[in-house]
N, C-alpha and C positions, 0 to 999 in steps of 0.2 A: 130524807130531810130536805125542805125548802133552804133556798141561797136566797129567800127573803127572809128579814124580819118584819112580823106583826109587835112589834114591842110599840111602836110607834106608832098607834091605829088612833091617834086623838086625829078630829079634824083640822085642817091645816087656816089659821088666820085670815090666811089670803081670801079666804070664802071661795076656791075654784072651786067650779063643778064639771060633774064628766056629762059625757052626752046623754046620760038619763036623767039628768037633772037631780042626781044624788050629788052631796059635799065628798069632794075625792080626800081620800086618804094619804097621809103622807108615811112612806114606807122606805126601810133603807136596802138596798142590795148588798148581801155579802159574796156575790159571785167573785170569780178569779180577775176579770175584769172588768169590775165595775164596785171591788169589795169598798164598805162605807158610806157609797152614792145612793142619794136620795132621789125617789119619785115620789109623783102624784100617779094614781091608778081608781078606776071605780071600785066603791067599796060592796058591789056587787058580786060575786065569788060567780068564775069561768064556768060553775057546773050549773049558776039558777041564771045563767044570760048574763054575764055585763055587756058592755059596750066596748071592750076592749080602749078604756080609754088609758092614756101613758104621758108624760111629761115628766122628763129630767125635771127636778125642784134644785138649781143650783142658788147654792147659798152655799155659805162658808163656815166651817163647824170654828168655834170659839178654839181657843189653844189649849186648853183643857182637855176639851173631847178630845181632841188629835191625841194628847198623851193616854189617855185614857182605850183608845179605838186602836192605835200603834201600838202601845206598851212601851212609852219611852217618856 
């Protein structure tokens, strides 16, 4: 099982793009250390070539999400 989610695969507002000149996706990390952090990543998949492109998307989840992502 991926420590990502694709739940989150709409394009991201900001308009970034990755070094292919594809709109990067915005994706969130549930790893051990980094569970609920959001990136941008090309929406290219590692097996047909991306770019390996990565950017932390920090931004601040609403108080809601926090109860909702913690369970508190």
């Amino acid at each position: 099982m991926s420590s990502f989610s694709n739940s989150s695969m709409a394009s991201v507002d900001e308009g970034r793009y990755c070094r292919c000149g594809n709109e990067a996706l915005l994706k969130t990390s549930w790893t051990q250390l980094n569970p609920g952090r959001r990136f941008l990543t090309c929406r290219i998949s590692k097996k047909m070539g991306c770019c390996d492109y990565f950017l932390w998307y920090e931004d601040r989840h609403p108080p809601q999400a926090n109860r909702v992502m913690w369970n508190c």
